[in-house]
VODOMI-184026 format. One record per residue (C-alpha): residue number from 0; residue in one letter; y, x, z. Coordinates in nm, 4 decimals. Each point is the difference from the previous one (the first is absolute). Layout:
+-----+---------+----------+----------+----------+
| num | residuo |       py |       px |       pz |
+-----+---------+----------+----------+----------+
| NUM |       A |        Y |        X |        Z |
...
+-----+---------+----------+----------+----------+
***
This chain:
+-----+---------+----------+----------+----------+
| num | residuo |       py |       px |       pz |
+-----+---------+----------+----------+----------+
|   0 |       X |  -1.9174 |  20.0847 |  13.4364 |
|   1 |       X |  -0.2039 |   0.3307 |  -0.1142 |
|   2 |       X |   0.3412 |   0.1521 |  -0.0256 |
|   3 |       X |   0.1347 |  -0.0634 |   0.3399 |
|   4 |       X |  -0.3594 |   0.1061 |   0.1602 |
|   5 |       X |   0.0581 |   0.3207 |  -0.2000 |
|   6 |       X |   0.2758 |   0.1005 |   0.0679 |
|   7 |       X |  -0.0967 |  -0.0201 |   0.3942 |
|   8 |       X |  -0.3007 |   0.2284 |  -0.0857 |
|   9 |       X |   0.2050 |   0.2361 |  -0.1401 |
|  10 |       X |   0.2742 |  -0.0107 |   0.3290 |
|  11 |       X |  -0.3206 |  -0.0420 |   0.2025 |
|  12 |       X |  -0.1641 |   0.3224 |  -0.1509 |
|  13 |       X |   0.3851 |   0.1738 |   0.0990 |
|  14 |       X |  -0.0198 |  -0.0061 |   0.3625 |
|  15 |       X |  -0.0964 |   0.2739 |   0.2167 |
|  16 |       X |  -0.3367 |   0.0124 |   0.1448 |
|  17 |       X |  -0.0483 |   0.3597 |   0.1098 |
|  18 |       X |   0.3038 |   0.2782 |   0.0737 |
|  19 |       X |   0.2790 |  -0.0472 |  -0.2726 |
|  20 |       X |  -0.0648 |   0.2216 |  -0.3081 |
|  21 |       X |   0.2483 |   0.1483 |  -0.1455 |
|  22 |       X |  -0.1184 |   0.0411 |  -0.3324 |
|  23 |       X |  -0.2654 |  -0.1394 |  -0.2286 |
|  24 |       X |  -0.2755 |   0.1711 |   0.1857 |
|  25 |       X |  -0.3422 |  -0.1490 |   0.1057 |
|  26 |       X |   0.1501 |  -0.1057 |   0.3722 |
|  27 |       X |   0.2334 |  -0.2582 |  -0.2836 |
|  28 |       X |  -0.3051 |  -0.0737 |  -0.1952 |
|  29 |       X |  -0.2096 |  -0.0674 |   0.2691 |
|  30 |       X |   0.2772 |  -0.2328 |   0.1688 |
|  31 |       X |   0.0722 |  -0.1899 |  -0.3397 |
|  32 |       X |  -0.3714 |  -0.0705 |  -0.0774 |
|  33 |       X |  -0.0830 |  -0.1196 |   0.3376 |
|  34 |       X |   0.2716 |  -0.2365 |   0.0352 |
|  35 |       X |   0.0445 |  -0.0996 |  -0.3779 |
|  36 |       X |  -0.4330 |  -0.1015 |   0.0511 |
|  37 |       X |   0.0578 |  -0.1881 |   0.2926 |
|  38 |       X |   0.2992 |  -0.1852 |  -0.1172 |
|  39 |       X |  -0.2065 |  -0.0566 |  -0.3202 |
|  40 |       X |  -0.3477 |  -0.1073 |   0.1462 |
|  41 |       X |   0.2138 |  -0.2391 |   0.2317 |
|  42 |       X |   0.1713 |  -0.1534 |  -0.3138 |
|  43 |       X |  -0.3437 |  -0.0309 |  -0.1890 |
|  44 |       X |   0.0694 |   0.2631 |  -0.2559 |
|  45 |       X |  -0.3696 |   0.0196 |  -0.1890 |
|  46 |       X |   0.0512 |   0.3548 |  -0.0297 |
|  47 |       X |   0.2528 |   0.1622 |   0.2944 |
|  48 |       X |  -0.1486 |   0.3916 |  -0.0309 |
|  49 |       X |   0.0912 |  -0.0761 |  -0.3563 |
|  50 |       X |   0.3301 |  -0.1414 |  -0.0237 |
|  51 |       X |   0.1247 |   0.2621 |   0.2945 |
|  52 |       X |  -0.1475 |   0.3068 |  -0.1571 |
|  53 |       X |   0.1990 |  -0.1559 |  -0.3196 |
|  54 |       X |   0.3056 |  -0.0053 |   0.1826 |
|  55 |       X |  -0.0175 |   0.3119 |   0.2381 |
|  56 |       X |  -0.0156 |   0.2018 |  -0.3737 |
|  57 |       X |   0.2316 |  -0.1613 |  -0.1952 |
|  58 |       X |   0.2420 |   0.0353 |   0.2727 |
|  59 |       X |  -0.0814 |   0.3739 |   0.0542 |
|  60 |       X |   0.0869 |   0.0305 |  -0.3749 |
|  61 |       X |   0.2992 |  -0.1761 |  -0.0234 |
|  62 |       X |   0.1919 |  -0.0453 |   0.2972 |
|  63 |       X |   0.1403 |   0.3197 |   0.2057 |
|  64 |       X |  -0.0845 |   0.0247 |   0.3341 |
|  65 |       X |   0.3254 |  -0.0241 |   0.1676 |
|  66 |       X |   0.0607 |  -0.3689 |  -0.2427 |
|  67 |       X |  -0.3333 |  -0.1144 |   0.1436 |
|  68 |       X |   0.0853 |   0.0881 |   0.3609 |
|  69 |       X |   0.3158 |  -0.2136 |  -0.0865 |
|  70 |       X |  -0.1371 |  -0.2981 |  -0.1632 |
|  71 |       X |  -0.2315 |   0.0020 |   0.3290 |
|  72 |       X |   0.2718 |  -0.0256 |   0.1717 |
|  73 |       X |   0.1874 |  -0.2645 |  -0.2097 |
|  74 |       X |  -0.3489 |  -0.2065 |  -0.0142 |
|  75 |       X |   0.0094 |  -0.0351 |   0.3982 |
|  76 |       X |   0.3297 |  -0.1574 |   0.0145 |
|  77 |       X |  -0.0890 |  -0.1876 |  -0.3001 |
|  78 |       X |  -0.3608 |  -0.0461 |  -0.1094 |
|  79 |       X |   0.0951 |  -0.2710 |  -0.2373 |
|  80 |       X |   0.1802 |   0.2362 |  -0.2903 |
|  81 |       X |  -0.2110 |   0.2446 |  -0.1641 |
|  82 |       X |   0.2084 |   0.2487 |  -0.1730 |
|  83 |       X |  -0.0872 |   0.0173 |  -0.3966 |
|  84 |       X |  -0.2383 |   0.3407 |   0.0315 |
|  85 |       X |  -0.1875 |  -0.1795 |   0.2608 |
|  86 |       X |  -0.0574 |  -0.3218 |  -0.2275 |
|  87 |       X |  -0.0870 |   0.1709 |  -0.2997 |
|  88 |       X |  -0.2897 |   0.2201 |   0.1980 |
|  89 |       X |  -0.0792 |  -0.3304 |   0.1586 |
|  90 |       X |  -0.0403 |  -0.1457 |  -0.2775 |
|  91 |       X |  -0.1854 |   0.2968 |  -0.2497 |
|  92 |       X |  -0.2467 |   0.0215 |   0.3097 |
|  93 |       X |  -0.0739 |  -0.3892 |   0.0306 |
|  94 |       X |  -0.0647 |   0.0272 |  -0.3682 |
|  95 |       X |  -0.2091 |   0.2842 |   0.0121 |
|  96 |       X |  -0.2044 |  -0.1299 |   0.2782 |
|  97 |       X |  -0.0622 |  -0.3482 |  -0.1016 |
|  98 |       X |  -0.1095 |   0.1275 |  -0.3179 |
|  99 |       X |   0.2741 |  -0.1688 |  -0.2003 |
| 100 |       X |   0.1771 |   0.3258 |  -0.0833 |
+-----+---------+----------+----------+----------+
***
């Protein structure tokens, strides 16, 4: 059940809240954080800032821009599948913030 919450933070912390970036600038930062914390204090995360700071850098590090504007996409029409990258930085940041990692 963690898992499927998760993965809706992660789509959650996707969607655009201010002009669309169009890189991994602050205006990106600022609308991942503020919808991956609101979509993770709804869903009773113990620590949202946590988890979506987690996931905000390891997706900077790993995932070009253009694939994360595309797995954006993909996650609207589909919230449900998570590609692989996604899972594993879901997953490294749930164990990092529940103190399990």
């Amino acid at each position: 059940m963690l898992g499927a919450v998760l993965t809706l933070l992660l789509l959650g912390g996707c969607t655009g809240r201010k002009p669309t970036p169009t890189d991994y600038g602050e205006t990106t930062r600022t609308n991942f954080l503020l919808g991956c914390n609101e979509e993770a204090d709804a869903a009773g995360v113990s620590k949202p800032d946590a988890y979506c700071k987690c996931s905000y850098t390891e997706i900077v590090k790993t995932i070009p821009y253009d694939e994360f504007k595309e797995i954006n996409s993909e996650l609207s029409d589909s919230p449900d599948t998570l590609p692989p990258k996604m899972l594993k930085i879901r997953d490294t940041c749930i164990d990092e913030t529940s103190g399990s990692g």
